[in-house]
C-alpha positions in Angstrom: -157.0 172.8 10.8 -158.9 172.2 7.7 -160.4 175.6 7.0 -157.2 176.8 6.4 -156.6 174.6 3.3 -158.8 176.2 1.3 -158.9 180.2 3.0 -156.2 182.7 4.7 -157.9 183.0 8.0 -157.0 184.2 11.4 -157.4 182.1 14.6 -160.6 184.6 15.7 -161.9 184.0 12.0 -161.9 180.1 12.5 -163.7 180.9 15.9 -166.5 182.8 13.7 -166.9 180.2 11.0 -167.2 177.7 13.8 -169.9 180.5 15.2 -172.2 180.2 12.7 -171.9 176.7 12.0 -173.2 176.5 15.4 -176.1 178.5 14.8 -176.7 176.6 11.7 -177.1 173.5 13.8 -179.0 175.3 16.5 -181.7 176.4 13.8 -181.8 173.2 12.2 -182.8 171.2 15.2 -184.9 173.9 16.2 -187.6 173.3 13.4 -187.5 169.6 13.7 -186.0 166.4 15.1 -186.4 165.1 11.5 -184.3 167.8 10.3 -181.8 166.8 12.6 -181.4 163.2 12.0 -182.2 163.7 8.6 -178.7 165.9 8.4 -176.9 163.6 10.7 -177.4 160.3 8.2 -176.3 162.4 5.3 -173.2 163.5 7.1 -172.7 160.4 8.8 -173.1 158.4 4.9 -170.5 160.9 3.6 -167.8 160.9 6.6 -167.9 156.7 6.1 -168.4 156.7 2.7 -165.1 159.2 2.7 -163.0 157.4 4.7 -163.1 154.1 2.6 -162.9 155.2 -0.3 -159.4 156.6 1.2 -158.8 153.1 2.2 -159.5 152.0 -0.8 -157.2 154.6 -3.0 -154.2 154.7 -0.6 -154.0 150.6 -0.5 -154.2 150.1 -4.3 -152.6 153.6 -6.0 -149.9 154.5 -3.0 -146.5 153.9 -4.4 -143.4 153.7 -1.9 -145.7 152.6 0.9 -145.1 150.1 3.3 -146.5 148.0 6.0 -143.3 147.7 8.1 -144.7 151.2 9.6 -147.4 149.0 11.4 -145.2 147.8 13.6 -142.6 150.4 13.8 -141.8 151.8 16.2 -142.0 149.3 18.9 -141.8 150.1 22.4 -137.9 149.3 23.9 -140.3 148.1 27.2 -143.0 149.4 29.4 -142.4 152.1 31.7 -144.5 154.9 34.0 -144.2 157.0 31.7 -145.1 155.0 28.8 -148.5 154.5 30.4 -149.1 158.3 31.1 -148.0 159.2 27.2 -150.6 155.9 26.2 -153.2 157.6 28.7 -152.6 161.0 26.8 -153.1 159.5 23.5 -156.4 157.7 24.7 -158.2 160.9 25.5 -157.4 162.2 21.8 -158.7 158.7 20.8 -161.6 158.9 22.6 -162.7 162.1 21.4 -162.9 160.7 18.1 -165.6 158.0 19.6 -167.4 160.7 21.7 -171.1 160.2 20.7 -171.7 156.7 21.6 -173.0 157.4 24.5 -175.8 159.7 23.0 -178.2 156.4 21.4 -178.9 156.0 25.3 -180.0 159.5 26.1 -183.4 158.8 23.6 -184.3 154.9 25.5 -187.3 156.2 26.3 -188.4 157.0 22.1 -186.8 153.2 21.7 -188.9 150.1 21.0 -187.6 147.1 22.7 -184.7 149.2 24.8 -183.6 145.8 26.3 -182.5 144.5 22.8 -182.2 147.4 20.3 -180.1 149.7 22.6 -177.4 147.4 24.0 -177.0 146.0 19.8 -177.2 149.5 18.4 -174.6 150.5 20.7 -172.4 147.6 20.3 -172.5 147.4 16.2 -171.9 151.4 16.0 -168.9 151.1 18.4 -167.7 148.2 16.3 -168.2 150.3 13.1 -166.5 152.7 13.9 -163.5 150.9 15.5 -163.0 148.9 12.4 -163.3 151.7 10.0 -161.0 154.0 12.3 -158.3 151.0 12.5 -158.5 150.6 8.9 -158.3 154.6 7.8 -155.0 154.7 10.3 -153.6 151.7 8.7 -154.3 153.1 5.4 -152.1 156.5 7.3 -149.5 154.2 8.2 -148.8 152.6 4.9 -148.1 155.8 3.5 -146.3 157.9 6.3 -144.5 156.4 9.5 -145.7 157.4 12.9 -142.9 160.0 13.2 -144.3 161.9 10.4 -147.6 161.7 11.0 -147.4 163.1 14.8 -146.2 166.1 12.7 -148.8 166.7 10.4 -151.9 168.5 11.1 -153.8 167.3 8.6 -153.3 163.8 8.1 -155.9 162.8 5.4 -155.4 165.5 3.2 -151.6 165.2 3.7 -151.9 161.6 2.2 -154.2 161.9 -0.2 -152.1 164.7 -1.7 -149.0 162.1 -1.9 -151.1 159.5 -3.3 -153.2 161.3 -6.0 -152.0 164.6 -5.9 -153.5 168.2 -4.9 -157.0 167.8 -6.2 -157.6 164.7 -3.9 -155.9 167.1 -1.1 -158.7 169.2 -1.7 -161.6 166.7 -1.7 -161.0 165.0 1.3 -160.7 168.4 2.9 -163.9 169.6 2.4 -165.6 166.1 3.2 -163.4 166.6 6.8 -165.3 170.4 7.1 -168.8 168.2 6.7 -167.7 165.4 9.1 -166.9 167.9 11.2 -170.5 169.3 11.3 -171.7 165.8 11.4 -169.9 165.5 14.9 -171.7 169.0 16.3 -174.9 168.1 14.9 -174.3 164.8 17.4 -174.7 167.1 20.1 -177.4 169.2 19.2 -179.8 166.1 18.1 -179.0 164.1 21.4 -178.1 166.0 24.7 -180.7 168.5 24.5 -182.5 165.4 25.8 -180.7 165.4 28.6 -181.0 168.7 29.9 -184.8 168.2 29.2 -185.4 165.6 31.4 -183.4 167.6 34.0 -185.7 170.1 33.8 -188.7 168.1 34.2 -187.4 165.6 37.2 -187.0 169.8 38.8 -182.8 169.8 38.3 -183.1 172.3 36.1 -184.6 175.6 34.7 -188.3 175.0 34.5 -188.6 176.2 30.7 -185.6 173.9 29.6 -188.9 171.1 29.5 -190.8 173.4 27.4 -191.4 171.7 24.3 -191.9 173.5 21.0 -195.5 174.0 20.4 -195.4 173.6 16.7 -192.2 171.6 15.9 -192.4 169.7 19.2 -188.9 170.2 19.9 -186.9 171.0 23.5 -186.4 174.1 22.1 -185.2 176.1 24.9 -182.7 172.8 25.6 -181.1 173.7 21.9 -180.9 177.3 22.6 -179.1 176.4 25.5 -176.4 174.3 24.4 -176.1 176.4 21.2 -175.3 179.8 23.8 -172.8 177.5 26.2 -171.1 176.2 22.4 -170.8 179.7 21.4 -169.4 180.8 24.6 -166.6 177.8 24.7 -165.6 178.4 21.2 -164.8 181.3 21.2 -163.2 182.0 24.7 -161.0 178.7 24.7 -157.9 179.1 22.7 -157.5 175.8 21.5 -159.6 172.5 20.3 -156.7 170.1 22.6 -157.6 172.1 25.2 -161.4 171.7 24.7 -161.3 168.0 24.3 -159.3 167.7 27.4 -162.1 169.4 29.7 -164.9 167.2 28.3 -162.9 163.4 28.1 -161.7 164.6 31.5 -165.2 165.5 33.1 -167.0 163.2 31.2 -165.2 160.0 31.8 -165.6 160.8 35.2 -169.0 160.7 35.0 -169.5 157.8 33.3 -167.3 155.7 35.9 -170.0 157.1 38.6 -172.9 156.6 36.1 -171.5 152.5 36.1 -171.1 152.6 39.5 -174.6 153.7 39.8 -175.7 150.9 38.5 -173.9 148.4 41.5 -175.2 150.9 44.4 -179.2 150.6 42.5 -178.8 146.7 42.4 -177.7 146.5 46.4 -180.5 149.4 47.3 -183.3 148.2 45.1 -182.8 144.5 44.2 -187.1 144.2 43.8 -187.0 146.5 40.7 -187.7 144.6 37.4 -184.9 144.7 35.2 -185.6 144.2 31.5 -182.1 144.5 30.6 -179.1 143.1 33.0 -175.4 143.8 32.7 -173.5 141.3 30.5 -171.1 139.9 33.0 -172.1 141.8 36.3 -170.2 142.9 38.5 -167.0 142.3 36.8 -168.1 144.2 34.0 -168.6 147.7 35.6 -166.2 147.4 37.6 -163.8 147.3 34.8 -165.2 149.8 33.1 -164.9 152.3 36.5 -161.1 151.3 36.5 -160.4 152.5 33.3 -162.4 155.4 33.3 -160.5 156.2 36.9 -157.4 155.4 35.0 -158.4 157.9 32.0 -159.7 160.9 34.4 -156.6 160.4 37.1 -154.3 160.5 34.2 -155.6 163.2 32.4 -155.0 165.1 35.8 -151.6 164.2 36.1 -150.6 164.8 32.5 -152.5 167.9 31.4 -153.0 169.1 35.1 -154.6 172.6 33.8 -157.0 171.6 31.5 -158.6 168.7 33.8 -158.7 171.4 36.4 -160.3 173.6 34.3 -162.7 170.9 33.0 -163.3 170.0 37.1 -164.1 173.8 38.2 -166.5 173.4 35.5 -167.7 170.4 37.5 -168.0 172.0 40.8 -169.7 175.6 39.2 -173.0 173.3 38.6 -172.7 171.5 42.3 -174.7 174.7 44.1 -177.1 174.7 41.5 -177.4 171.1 41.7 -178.2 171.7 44.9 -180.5 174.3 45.0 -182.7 172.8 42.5 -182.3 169.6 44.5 -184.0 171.6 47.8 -186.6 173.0 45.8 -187.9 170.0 43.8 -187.9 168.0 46.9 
């Protein structure tokens, strides 16, 4: 949506900017996990740096704003179908948060896992829910909600009300670099995952090759950067994309938490450096809303979750198969 602020460009030309972006990311990580972090801090610095400073210029400089549209409009009462519209809403929401979950896919290159992981992740969440709460605050001062479910570029939308075109324009091109930032997430963490895959024998053997010069799961980035390109530019819409991964990945991390209850009743002699805060009511809250999220998803955007679940059930046979042979 923001490409097309600056450029005339036809929905298959978005899908080949967003085609060499990826391979922009792919090389980058390639030739380094340096080069990879180094590019996510710089992103990451200019997508928060950004959004305050929108904070900051909307709540002093906005004229005709006002703070009634916090609370406006209220709900009339709770209903069914209240809950499915919230549960629609929350998968959009959570897409913006997708990436918490990647600090745990690199314990193992973690000192002190027990301590620094469980903190990291709770400040960054934090962060990033008091910065997001703020920046739609900062939305809601200037437009009502009504207006802004209509607008499909919100920042640049109020910047341009507040301080006119050229602030429009800035805030646009540092939404085209936050947009990287969130792909390069990706690309600098999962690759991990399918690494490790390969080495416990769940996956193609050269998947746990590592780079012999830049040390890097090489054939792991290749990989994703090939299934990226594939999804962009057969899927017709982002919505629809963001629906198939909330969807499917929410449902594994409900069995991912439940995991953890079924390893405490099979194997209660293991050590256990780190222990759930408030176990067992803790997971089991978190599997109830991530039923919630997944169950609703499939009863409110019935195509795309069961799109997002035949991808599922395409890697069961090969989960399988590698299973058989690594045992």
């Amino acid at each position: 949506n923001y490409l097309p602020y600056f450029v005339k460009i036809s929905p298959f030309g978005q899908k080949i900017v967003a085609a060499v972006f990826i391979l922009f990311l792919v090389v980058v990580n390639y030739v380094g996990v340096r080069w990879g972090a180094n590019l996510q801090n710089v992103l990451t610095i200019i997508k928060f740096v950004a959004l305050a400073a929108v904070c900051i210029i909307v709540f002093i400089f906005a004229k005709d704003a006002s703070a009634s549209n916090w609370i406006r409009p209220l709900p009339s009462g709770l209903s069914g179908s209240m809950f499915g519209a919230f549960g629609v809403a929350l998968v959009a929401s959570l897409w913006a948060y997708k990436g918490w979950e990647g600090a745990t896919y690199s314990a193992g290159e973690v000192k002190r896992p027990e301590r620094n992981l469980p903190m990291g992740l709770l400040i960054g969440t934090m962060a990033c829910v008091i910065i997001y709460a703020v920046a739609n605050m900062a939305y809601l001062y200037v437009f009502p909600a009504s207006q802004i479910a209509l607008s499909p570029r919100i920042a640049s939308d109020v910047m341009n009300v507040v301080v006119g075109p050229l602030g429009a324009s800035i805030i646009s091109f540092i939404i085209l670099f936050s947009i990287m930032g969130a792909a390069n997430q990706n690309f600098l963490c999962s690759p991990r995952v399918y690494f490790a895959m390969a080495r416990d024998g769940l996956f193609f053997k050269r998947i746990a090759d590592a780079h012999p010069r830049f040390l890097t799961p090489h054939f792991s980035i290749i990989a994703l950067g090939l299934w990226s390109l594939v999804l962009t530019l057969l899927l017709e819409t982002f919505q629809a994309l963001f629906t198939y991964v909330i969807f499917g990945q929410w449902l594994f991390f409900g069995l991912t938490v439940g995991a953890v209850i079924v390893l405490r009743k099979k194997r209660p002699d293991l050590p256990r450096p780190y222990k759930t805060w408030g176990y067992p009511v803790t997971p089991i809250i978190f599997m109830l809303a991530a039923l919630f999220i997944s169950f609703n998803s499939l009863v409110q955007k019935p195509k795309e979750s069961l799109f997002g679940l035949l991808i599922i059930f395409l890697g069961l046979p090969a989960y399988l198969y590698w299973k058989r042979r690594s045992g």
